[in-house]
C-alpha positions in Angstrom: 19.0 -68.6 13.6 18.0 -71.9 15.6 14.6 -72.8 16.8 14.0 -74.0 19.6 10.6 -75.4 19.2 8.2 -75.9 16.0 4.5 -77.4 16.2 0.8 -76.8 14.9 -1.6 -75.8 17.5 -5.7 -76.1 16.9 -7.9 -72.8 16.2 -11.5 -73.3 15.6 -10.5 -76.4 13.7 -7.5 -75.5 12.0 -3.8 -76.0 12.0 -1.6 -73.3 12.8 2.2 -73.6 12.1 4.4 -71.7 15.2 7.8 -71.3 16.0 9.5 -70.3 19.5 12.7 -69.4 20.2 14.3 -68.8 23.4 13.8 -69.9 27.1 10.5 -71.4 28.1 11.1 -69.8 31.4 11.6 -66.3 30.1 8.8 -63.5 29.5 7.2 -64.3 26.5 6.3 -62.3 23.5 3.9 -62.4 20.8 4.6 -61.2 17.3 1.6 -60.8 15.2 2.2 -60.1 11.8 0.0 -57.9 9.2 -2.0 -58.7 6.0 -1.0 -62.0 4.0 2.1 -62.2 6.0 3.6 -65.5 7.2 5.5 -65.9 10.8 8.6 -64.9 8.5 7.3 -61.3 8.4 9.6 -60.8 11.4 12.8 -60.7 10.4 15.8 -63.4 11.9 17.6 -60.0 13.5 14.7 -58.8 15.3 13.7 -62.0 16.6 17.6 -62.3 17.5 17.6 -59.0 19.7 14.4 -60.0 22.0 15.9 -63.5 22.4 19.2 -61.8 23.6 17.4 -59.3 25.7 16.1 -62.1 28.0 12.7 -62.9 25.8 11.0 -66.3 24.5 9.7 -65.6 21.2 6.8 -67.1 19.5 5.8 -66.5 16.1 3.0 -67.7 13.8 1.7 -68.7 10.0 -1.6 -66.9 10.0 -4.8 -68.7 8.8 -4.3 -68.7 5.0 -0.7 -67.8 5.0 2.6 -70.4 5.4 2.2 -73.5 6.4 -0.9 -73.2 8.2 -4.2 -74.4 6.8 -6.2 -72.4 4.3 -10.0 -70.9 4.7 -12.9 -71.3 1.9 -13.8 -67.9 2.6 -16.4 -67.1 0.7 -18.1 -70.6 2.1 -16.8 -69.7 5.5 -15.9 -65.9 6.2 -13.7 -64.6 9.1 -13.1 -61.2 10.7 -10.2 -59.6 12.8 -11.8 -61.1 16.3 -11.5 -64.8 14.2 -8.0 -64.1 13.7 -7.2 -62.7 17.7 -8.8 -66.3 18.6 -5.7 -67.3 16.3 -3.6 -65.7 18.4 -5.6 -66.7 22.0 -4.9 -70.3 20.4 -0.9 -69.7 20.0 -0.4 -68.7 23.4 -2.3 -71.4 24.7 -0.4 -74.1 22.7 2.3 -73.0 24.5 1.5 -72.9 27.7 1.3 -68.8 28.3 -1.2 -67.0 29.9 -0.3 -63.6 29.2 2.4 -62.2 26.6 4.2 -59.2 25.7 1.7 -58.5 22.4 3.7 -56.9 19.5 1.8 -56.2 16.2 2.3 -55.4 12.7 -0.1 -53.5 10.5 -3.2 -55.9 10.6 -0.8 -57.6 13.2 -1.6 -54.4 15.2 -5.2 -54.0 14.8 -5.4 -57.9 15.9 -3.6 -56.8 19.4 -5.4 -54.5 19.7 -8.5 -56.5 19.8 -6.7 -58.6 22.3 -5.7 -55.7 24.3 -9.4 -54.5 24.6 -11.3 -58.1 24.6 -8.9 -60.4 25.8 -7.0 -58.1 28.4 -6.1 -60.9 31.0 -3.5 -62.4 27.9 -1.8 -58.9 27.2 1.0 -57.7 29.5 2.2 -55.1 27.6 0.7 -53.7 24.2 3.4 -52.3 21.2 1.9 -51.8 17.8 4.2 -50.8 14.6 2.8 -49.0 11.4 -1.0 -49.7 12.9 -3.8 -47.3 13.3 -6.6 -47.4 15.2 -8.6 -51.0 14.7 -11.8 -49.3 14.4 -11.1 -46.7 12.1 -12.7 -47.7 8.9 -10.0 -46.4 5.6 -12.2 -47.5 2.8 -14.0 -44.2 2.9 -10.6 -42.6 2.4 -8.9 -45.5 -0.1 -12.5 -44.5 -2.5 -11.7 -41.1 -2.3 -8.2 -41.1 -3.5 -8.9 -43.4 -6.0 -11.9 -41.6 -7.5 -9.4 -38.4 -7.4 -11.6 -37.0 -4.6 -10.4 -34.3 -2.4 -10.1 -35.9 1.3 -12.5 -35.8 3.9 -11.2 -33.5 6.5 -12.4 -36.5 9.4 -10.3 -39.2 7.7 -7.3 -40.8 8.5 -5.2 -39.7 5.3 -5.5 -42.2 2.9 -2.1 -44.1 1.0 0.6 -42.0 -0.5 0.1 -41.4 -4.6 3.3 -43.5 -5.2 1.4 -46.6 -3.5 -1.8 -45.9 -5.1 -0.1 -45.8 -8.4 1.9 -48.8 -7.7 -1.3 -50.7 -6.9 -2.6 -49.8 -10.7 0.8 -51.0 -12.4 0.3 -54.3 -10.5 -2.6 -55.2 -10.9 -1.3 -55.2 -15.2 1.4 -56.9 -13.8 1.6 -60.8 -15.1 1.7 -63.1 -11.9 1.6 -66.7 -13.6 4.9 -68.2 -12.8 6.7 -68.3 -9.4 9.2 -65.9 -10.8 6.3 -63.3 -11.9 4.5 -63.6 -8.4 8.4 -62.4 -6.6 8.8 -59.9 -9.1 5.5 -58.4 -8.5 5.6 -58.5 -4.7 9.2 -57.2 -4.5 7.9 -54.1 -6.4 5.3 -53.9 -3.6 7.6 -54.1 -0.3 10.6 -51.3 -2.5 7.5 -48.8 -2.3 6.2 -50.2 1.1 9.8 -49.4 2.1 9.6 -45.4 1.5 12.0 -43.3 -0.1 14.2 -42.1 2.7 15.9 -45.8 4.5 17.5 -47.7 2.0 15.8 -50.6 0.7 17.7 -54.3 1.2 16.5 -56.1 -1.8 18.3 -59.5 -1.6 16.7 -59.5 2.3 13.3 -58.5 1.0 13.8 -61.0 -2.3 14.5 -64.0 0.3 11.5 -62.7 2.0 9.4 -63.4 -1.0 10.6 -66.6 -2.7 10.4 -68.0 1.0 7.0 -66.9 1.2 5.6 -68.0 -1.9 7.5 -71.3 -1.5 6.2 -72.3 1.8 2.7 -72.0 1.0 0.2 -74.2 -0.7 -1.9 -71.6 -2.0 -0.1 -68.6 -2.2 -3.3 -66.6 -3.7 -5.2 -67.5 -0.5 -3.5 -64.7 1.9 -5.7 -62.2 -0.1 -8.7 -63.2 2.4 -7.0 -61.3 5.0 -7.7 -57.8 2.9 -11.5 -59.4 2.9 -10.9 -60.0 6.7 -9.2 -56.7 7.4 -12.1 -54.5 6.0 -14.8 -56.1 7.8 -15.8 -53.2 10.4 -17.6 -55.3 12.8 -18.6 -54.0 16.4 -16.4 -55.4 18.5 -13.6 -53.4 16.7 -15.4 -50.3 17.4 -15.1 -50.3 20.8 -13.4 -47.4 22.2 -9.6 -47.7 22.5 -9.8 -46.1 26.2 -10.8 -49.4 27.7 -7.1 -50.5 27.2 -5.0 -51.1 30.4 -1.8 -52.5 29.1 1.1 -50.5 28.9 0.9 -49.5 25.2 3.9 -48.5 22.5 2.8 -47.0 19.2 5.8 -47.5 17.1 5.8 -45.9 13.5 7.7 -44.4 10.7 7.6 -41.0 9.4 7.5 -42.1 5.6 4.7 -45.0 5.9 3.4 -45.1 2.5 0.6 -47.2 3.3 -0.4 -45.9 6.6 0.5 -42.2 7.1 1.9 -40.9 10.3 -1.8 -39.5 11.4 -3.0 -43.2 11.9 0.0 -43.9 14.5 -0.8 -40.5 16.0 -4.5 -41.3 16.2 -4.3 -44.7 17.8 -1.3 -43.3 20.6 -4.4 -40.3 20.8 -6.7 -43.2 21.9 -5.3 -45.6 24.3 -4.9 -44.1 27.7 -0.9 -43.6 28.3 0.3 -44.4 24.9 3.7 -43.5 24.0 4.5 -42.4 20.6 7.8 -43.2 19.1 8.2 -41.8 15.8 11.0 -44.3 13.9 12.3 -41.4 11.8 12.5 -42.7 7.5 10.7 -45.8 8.5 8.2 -46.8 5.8 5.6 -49.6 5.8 8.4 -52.5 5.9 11.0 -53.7 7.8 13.7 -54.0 4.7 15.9 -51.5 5.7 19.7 -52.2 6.9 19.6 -52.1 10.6 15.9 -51.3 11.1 15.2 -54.8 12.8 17.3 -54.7 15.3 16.3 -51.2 16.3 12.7 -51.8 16.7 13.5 -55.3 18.5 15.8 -52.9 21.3 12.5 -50.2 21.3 10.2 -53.7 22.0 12.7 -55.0 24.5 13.0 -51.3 26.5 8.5 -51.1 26.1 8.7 -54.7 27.7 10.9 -54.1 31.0 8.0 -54.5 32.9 
């Protein structure tokens, strides 16, 4: 797929790497990807359809992912609002005031943020496998973990496959390149489900690509630090949100169970639901890209 434009842009003092694609003059969108994902996240065929569709396309190596520059966290910590800035700063380095805003897991709790905070930058608001960005699922993750019964107020917590996944990984030996793609294939085949076939050699590119193309691989992890931060400014009430908002998500998300979709559609004022039937927590599935770029393009006629 050619780019048409590559360049680092500045947040709060560090270098983001970004990629656009399409006509400068055409409605732009954001894509926000989740948890220690790079720009890559998005896959070529999704990007392709919103291009084709009339759409300019930017995409971005979080903080700590890619080719962008990596946080000390633990001398300097960050939370989801540091990360929107992130996103405040790609849209700025390219000259847009206000984008189409699609997010990804933590890519969806991030435009959220922008959608309640930053409103003036959000034309239209599409989340996919996302829950609520307030809703606070370590209560829930402790719970299963322990064995515990679920508390009848929680979002339902991961799927036993994932949970049991997560164990056998963390034995897993993740010296050498080929150990670290080994491991994190494992992780995206359960992300995937069980119903949509899984396309390994896409989601095997996926890795390698991502482990090559950063400088300290290990340093995405800051995002799950990041991500479980429950400041107040995520706690804000949903029902502030004026942007025409999609909740896109699959009915066999391991990770994040159909409820959390439900839940954050239940929130937003005029939310559509669009339940993407076999869908797991992953994109890896023959075809799937291209259908949720043509459910983005039909949310963005606007």
């Amino acid at each position: 797929m050619d780019c048409a434009e590559s360049a680092f842009v500045t947040s709060a003092g560090l270098r983001l790497w970004t990629e656009r694609f399409g006509d400068p003059e055409h409605p732009a969108i954001l894509l926000i990807m989740g948890t220690a994902t790079p720009a890559i996240g998005w896959p070529d065929a999704l990007v392709e359809t919103l291009v084709g569709g009339g759409r300019q396309v930017l995409r971005f190596d979080h903080r700590d992912t890619g080719r962008s520059d990596r946080v000390d966290f633990a001398r300097h910590p960050y939370t989801l609002a540091d990360m929107a800035g992130d996103a405040v700063a790609v849209l700025d380095g390219y000259g847009v005031g206000a984008a189409h805003v699609v997010g990804a897991s933590l890519g969806g709790a991030i435009a959220q943020w922008l959608a309640v905070h930053r409103p003036e930058r959000v034309r239209t608001l599409t989340t996919v496998m996302a829950g609520p960005m307030g809703a606070d699922a370590g209560p829930a993750w402790a719970r299963a973990l322990a064995g515990q019964a679920p508390d009848p107020g929680d979002l339902p917590p991961p799927a036993p496959r994932f949970l049991e996944h997560l164990a056998a990984k963390a034995a897993m030996p993740r010296t050498t390149r080929e150990e670290h793609i080994a491991a994190d294939l494992e992780t995206w085949r359960v992300l995937n489900g069980g119903v949509l076939p899984f396309d390994e050699p896409a989601a095997r590119r996926f890795v390698a690509d991502s482990f090559d193309r950063a400088s300290d691989y290990a340093a995405a992890a800051n995002h799950d630090l990041a991500g479980r931060r429950m400041t107040d400014d995520r706690r804000v009430p949903l029902s502030s949100i004026t942007a025409p908002t999609l909740v896109l998500h699959g009915t066999e998300d391991p990770l994040r169970p159909l409820p959390h979709g439900e839940a954050l559609a239940a929130q937003v004022p005029g939310a559509r639901l669009r339940t993407v039937p076999g869908m797991g927590h992953a994109f890896f599935s023959p075809g799937l890209p291209r259908r949720i770029g043509e459910l983005v393009l039909e949310h963005t006629m606007v």
